[in-house]
mmCIF entry with sequence, helices, sheets and N, C-alpha, C, O atoms, coordinates in Angstrom:
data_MODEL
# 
_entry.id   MODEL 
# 
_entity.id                         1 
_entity.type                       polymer 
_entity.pdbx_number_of_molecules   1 
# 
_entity_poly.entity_id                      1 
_entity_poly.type                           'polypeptide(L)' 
_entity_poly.nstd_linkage                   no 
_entity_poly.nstd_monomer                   no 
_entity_poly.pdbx_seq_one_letter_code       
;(UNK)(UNK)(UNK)(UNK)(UNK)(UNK)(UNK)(UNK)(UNK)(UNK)(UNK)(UNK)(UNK)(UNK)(UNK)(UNK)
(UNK)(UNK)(UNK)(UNK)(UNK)(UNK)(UNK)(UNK)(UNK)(UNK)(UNK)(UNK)(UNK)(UNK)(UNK)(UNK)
(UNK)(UNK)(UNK)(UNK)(UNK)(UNK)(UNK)(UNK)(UNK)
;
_entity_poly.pdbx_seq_one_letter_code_can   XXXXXXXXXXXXXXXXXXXXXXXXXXXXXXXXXXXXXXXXX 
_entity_poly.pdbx_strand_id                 A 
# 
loop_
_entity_poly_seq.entity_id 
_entity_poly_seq.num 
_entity_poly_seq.mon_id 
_entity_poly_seq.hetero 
1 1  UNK n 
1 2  UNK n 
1 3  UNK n 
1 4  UNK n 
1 5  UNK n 
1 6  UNK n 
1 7  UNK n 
1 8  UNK n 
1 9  UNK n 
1 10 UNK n 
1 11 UNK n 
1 12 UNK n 
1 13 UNK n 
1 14 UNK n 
1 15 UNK n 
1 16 UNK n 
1 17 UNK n 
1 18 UNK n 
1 19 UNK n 
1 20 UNK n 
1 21 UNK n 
1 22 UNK n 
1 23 UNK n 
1 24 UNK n 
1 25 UNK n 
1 26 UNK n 
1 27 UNK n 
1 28 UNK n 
1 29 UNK n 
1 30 UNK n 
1 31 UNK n 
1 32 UNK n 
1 33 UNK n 
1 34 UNK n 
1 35 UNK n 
1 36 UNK n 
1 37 UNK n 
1 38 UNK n 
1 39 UNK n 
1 40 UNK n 
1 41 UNK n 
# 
_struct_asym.id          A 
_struct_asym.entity_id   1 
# 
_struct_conf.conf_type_id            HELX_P 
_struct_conf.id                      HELX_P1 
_struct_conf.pdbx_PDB_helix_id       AA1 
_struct_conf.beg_label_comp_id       UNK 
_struct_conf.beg_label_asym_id       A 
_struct_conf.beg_label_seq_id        3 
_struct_conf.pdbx_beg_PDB_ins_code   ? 
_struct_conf.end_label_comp_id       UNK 
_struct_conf.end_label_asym_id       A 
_struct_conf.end_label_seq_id        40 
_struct_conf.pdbx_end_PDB_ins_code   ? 
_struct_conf.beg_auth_comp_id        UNK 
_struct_conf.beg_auth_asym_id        A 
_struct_conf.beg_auth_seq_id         3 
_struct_conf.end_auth_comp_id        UNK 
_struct_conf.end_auth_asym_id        A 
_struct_conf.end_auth_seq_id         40 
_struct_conf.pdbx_PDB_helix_class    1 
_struct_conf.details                 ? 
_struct_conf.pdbx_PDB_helix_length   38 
# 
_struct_conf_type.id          HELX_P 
_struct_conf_type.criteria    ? 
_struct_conf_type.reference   ? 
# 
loop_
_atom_site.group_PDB 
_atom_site.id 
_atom_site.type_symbol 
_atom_site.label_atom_id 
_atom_site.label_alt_id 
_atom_site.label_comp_id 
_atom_site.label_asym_id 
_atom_site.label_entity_id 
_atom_site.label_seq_id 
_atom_site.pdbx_PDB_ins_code 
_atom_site.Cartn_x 
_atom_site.Cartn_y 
_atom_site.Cartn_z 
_atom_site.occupancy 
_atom_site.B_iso_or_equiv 
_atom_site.pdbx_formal_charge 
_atom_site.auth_seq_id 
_atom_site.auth_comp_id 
_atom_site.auth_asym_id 
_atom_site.auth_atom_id 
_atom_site.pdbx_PDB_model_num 
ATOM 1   N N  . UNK A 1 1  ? 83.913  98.851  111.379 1.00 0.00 ? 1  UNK A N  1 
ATOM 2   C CA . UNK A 1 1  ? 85.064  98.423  110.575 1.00 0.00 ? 1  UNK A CA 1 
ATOM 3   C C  . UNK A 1 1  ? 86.363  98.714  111.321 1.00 0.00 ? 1  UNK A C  1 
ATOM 4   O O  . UNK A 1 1  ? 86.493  99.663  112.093 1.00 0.00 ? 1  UNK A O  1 
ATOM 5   N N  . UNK A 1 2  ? 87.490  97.660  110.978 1.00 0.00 ? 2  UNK A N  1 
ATOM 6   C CA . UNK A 1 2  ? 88.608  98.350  112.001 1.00 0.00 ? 2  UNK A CA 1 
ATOM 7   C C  . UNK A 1 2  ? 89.244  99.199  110.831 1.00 0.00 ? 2  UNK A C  1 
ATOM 8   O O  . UNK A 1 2  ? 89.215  99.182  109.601 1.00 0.00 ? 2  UNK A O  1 
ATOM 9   N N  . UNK A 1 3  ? 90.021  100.188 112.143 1.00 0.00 ? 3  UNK A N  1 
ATOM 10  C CA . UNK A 1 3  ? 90.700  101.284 110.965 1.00 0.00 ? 3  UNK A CA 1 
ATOM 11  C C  . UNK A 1 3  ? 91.653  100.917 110.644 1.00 0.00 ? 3  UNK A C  1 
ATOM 12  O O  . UNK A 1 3  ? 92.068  101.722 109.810 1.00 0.00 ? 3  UNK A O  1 
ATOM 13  N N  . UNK A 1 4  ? 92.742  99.688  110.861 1.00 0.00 ? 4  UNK A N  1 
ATOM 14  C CA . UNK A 1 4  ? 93.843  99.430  109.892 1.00 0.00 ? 4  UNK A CA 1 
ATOM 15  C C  . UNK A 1 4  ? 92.818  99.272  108.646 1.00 0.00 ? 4  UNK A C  1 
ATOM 16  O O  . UNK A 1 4  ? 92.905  100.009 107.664 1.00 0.00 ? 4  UNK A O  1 
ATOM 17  N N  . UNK A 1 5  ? 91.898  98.315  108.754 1.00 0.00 ? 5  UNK A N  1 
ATOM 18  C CA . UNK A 1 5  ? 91.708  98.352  107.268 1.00 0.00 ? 5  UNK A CA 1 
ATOM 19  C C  . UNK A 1 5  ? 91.181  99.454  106.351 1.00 0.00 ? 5  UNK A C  1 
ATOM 20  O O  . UNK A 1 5  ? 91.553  99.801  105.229 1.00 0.00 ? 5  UNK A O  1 
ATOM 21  N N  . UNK A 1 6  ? 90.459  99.789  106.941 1.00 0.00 ? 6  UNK A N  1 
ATOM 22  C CA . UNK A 1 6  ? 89.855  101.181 106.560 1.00 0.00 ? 6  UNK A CA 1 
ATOM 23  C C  . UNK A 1 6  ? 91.094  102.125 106.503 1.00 0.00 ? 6  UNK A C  1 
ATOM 24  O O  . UNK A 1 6  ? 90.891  103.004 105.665 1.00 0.00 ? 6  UNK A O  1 
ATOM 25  N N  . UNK A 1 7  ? 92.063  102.220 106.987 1.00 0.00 ? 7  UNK A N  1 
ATOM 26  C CA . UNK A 1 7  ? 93.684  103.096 106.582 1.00 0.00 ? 7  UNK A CA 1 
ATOM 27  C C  . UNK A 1 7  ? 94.244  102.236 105.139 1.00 0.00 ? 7  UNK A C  1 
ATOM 28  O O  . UNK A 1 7  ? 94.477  102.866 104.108 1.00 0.00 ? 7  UNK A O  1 
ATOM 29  N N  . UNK A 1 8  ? 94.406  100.845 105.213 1.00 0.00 ? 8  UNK A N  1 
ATOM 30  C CA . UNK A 1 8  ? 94.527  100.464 104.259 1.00 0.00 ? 8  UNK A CA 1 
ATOM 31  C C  . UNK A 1 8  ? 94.061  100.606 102.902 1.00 0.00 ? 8  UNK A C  1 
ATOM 32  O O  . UNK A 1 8  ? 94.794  100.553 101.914 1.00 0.00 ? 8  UNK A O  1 
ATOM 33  N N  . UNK A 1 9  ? 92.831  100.785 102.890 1.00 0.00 ? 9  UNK A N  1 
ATOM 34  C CA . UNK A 1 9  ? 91.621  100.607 101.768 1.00 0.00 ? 9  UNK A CA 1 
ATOM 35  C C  . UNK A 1 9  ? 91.885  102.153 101.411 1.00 0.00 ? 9  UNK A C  1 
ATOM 36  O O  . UNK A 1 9  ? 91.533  102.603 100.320 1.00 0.00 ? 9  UNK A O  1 
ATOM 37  N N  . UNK A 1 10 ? 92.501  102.920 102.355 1.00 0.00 ? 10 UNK A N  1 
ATOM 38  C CA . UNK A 1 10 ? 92.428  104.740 102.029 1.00 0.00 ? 10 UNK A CA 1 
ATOM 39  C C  . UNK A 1 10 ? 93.855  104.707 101.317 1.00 0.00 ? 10 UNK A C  1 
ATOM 40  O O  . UNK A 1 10 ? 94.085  105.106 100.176 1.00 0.00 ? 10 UNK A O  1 
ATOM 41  N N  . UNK A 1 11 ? 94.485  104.326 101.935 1.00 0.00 ? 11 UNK A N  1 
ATOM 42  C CA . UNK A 1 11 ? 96.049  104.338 101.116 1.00 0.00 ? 11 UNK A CA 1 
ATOM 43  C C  . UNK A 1 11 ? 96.113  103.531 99.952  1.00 0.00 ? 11 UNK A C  1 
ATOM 44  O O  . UNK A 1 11 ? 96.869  103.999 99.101  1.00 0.00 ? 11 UNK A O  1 
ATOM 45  N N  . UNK A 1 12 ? 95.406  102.175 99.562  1.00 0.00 ? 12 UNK A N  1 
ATOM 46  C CA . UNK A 1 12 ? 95.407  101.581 98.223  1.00 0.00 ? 12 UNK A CA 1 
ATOM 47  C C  . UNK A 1 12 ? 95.135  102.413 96.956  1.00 0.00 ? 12 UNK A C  1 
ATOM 48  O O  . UNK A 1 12 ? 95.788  102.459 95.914  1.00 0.00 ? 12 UNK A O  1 
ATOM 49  N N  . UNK A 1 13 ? 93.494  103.354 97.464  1.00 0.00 ? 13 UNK A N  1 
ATOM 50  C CA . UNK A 1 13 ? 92.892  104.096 96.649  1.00 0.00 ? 13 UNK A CA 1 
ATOM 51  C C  . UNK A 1 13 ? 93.769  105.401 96.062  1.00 0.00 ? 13 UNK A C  1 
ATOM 52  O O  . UNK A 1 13 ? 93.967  105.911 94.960  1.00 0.00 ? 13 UNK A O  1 
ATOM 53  N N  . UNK A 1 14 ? 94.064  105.575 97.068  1.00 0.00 ? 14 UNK A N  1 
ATOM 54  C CA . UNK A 1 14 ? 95.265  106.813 97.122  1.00 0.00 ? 14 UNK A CA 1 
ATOM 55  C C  . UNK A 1 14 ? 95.970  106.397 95.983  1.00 0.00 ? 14 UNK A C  1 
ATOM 56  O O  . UNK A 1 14 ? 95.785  106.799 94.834  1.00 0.00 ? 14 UNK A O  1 
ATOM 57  N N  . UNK A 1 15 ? 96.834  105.525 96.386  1.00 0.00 ? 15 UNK A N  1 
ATOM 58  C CA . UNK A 1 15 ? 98.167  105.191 95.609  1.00 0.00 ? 15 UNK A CA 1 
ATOM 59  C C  . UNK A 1 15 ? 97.479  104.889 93.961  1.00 0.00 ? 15 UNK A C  1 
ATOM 60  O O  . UNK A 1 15 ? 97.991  105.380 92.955  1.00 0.00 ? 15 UNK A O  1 
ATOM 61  N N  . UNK A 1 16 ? 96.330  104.061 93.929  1.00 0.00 ? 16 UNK A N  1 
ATOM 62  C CA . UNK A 1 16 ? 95.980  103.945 92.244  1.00 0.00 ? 16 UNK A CA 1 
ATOM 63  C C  . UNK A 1 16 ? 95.517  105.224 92.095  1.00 0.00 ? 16 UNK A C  1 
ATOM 64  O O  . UNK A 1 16 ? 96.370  105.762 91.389  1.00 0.00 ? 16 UNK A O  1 
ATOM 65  N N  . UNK A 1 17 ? 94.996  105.714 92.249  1.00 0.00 ? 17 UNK A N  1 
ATOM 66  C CA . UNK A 1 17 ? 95.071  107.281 91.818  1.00 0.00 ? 17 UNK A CA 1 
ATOM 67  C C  . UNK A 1 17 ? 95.749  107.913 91.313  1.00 0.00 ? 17 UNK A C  1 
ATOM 68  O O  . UNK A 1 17 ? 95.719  108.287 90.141  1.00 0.00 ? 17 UNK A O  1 
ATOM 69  N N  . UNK A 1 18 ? 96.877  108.259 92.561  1.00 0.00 ? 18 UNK A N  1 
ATOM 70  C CA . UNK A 1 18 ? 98.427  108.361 92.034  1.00 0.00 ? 18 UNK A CA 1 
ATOM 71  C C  . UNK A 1 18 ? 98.627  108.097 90.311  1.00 0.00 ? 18 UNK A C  1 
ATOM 72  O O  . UNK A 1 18 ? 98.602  108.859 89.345  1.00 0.00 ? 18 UNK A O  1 
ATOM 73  N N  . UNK A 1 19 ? 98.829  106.657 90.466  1.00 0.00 ? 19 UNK A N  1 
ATOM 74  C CA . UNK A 1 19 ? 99.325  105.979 89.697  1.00 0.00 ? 19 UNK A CA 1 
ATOM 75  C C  . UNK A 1 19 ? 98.311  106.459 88.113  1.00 0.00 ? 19 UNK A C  1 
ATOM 76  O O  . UNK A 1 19 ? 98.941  106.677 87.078  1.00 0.00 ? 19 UNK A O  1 
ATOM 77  N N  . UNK A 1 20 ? 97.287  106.533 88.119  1.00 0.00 ? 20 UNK A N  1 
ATOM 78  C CA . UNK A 1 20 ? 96.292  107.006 87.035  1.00 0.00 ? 20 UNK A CA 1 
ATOM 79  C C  . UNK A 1 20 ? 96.770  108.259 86.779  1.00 0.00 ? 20 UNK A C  1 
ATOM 80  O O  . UNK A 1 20 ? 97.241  108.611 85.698  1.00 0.00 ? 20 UNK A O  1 
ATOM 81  N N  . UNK A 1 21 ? 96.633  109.082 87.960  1.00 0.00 ? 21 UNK A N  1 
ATOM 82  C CA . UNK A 1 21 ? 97.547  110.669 87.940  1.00 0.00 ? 21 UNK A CA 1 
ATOM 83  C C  . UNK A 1 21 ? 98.849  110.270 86.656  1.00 0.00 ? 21 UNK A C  1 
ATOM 84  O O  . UNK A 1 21 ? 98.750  110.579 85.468  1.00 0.00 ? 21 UNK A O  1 
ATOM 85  N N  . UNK A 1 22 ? 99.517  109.846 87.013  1.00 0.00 ? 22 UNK A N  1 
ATOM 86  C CA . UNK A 1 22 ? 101.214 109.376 86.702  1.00 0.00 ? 22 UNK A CA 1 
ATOM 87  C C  . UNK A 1 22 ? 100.777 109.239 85.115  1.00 0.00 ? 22 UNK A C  1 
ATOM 88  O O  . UNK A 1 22 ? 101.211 110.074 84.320  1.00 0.00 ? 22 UNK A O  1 
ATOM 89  N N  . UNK A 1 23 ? 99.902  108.165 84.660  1.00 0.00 ? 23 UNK A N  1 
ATOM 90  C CA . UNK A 1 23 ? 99.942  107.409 83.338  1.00 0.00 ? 23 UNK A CA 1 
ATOM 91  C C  . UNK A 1 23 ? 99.091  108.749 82.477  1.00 0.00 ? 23 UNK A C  1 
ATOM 92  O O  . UNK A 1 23 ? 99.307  108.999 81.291  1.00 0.00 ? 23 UNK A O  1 
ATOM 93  N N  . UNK A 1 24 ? 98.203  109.440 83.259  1.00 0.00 ? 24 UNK A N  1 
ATOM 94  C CA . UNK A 1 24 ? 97.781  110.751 82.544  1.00 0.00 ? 24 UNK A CA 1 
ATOM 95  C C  . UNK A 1 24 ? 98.858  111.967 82.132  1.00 0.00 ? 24 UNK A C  1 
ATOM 96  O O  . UNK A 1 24 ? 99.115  112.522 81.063  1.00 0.00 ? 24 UNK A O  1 
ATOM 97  N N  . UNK A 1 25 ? 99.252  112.080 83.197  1.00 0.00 ? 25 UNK A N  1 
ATOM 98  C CA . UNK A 1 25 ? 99.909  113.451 82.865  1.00 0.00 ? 25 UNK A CA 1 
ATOM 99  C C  . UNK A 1 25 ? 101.899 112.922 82.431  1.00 0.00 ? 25 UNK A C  1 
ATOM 100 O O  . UNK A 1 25 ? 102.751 113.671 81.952  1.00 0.00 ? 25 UNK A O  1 
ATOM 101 N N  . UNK A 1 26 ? 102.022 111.829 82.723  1.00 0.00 ? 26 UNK A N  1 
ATOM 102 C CA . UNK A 1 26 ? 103.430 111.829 81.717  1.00 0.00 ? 26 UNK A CA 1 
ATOM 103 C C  . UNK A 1 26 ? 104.473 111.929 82.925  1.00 0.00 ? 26 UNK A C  1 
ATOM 104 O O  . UNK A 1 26 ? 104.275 112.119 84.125  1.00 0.00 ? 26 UNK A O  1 
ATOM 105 N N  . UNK A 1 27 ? 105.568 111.751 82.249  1.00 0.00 ? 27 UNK A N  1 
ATOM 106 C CA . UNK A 1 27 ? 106.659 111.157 83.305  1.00 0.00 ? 27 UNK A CA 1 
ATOM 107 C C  . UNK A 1 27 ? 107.102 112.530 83.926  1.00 0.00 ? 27 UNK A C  1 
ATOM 108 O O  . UNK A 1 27 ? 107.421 112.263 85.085  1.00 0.00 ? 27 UNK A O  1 
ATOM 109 N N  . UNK A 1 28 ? 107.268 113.838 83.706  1.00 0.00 ? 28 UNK A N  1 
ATOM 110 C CA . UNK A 1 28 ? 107.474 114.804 84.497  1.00 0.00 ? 28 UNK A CA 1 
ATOM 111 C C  . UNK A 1 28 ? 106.794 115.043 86.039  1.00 0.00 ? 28 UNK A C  1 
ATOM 112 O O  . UNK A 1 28 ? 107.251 115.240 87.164  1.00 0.00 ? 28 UNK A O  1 
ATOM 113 N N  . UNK A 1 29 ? 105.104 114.878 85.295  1.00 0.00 ? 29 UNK A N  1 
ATOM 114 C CA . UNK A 1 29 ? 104.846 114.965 86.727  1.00 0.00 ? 29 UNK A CA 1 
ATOM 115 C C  . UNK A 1 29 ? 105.128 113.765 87.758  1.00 0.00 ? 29 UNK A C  1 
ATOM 116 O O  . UNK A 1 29 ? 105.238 113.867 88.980  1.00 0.00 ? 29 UNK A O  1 
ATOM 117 N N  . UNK A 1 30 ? 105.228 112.477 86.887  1.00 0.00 ? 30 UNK A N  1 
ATOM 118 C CA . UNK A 1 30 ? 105.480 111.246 87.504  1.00 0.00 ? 30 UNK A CA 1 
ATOM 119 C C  . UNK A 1 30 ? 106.704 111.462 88.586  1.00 0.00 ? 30 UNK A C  1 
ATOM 120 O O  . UNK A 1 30 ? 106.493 111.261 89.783  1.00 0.00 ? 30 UNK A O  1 
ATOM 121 N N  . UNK A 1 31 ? 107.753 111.802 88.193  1.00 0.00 ? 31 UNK A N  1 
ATOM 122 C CA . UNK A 1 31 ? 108.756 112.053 88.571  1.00 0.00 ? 31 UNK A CA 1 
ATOM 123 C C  . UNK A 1 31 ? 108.802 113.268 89.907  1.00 0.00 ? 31 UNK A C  1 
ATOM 124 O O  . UNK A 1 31 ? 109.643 113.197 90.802  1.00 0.00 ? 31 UNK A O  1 
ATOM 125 N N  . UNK A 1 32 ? 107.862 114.236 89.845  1.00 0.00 ? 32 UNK A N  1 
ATOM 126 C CA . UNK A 1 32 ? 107.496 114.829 90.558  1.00 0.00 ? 32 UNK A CA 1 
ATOM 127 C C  . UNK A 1 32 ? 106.886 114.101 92.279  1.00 0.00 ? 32 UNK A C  1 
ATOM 128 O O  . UNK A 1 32 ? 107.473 114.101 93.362  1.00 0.00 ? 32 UNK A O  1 
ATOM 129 N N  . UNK A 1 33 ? 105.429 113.515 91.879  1.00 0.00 ? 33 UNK A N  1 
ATOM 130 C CA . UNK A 1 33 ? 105.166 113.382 92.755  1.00 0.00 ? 33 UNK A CA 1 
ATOM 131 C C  . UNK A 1 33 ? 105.382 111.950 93.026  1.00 0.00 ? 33 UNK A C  1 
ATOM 132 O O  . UNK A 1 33 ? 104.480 111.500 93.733  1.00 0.00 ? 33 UNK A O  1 
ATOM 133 N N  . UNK A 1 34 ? 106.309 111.054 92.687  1.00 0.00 ? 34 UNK A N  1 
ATOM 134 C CA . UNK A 1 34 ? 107.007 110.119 93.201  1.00 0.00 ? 34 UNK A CA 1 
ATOM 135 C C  . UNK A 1 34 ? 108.299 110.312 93.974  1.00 0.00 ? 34 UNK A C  1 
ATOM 136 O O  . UNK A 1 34 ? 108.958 109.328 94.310  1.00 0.00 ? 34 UNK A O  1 
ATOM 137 N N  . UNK A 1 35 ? 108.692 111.576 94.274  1.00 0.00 ? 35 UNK A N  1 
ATOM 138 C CA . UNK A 1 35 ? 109.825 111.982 94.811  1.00 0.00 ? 35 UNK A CA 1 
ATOM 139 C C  . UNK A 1 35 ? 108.597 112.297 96.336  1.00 0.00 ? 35 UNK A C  1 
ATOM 140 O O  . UNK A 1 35 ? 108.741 111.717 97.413  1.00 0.00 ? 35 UNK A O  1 
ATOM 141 N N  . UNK A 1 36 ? 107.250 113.516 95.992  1.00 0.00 ? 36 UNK A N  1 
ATOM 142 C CA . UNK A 1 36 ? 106.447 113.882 97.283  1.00 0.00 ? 36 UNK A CA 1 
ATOM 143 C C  . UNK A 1 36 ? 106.630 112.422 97.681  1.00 0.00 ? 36 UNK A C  1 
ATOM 144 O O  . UNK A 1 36 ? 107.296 112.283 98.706  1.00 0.00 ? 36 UNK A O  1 
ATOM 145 N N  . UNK A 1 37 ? 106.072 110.989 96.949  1.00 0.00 ? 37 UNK A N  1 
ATOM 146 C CA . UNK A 1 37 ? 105.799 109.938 97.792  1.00 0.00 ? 37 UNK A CA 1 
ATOM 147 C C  . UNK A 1 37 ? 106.273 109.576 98.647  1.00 0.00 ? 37 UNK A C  1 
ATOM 148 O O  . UNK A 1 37 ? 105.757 109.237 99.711  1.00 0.00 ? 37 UNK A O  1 
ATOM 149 N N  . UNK A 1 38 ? 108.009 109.581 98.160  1.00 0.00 ? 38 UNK A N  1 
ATOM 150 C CA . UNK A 1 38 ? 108.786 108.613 98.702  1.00 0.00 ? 38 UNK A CA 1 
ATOM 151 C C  . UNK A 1 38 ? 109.056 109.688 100.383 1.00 0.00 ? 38 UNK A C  1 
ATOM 152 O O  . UNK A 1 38 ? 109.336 109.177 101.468 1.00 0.00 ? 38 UNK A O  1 
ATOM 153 N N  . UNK A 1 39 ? 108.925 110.741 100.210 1.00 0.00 ? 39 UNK A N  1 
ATOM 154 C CA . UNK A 1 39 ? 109.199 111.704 101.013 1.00 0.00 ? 39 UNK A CA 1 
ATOM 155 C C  . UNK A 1 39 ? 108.324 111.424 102.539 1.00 0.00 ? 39 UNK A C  1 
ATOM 156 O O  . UNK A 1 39 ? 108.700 111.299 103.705 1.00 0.00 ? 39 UNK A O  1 
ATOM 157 N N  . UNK A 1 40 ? 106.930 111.400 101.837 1.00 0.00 ? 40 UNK A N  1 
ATOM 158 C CA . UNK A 1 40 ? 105.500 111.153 102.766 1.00 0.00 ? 40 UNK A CA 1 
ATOM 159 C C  . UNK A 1 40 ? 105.993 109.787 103.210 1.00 0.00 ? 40 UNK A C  1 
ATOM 160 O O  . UNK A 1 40 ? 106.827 109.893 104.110 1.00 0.00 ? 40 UNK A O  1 
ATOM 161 N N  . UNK A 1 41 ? 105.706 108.418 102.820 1.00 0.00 ? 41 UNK A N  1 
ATOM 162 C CA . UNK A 1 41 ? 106.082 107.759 102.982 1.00 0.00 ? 41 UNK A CA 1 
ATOM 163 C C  . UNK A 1 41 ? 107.396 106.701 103.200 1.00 0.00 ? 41 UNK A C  1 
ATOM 164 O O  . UNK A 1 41 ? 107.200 105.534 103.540 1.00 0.00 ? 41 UNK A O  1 
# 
């Protein structure tokens, strides 16, 4: 497999995660680790 995609397919999963993270625990932590994101990325 090439690894852009395989980096890709790791960072999609990542990010809905995230995002499940986010809609579970409520806009504090949202706010939290959307600040780590923007930071990382």
């Amino acid at each position: 497999m090439n690894a852009r995609i395989v980096r890709r397919t790791l960072l999609g999963a990542v990010l809905l995660a995230g995002i499940a993270v986010l809609a579970v625990y409520g806009t504090h932590a949202g706010t939290i680790l959307g600040r780590i994101g923007l930071r990382i990325f």
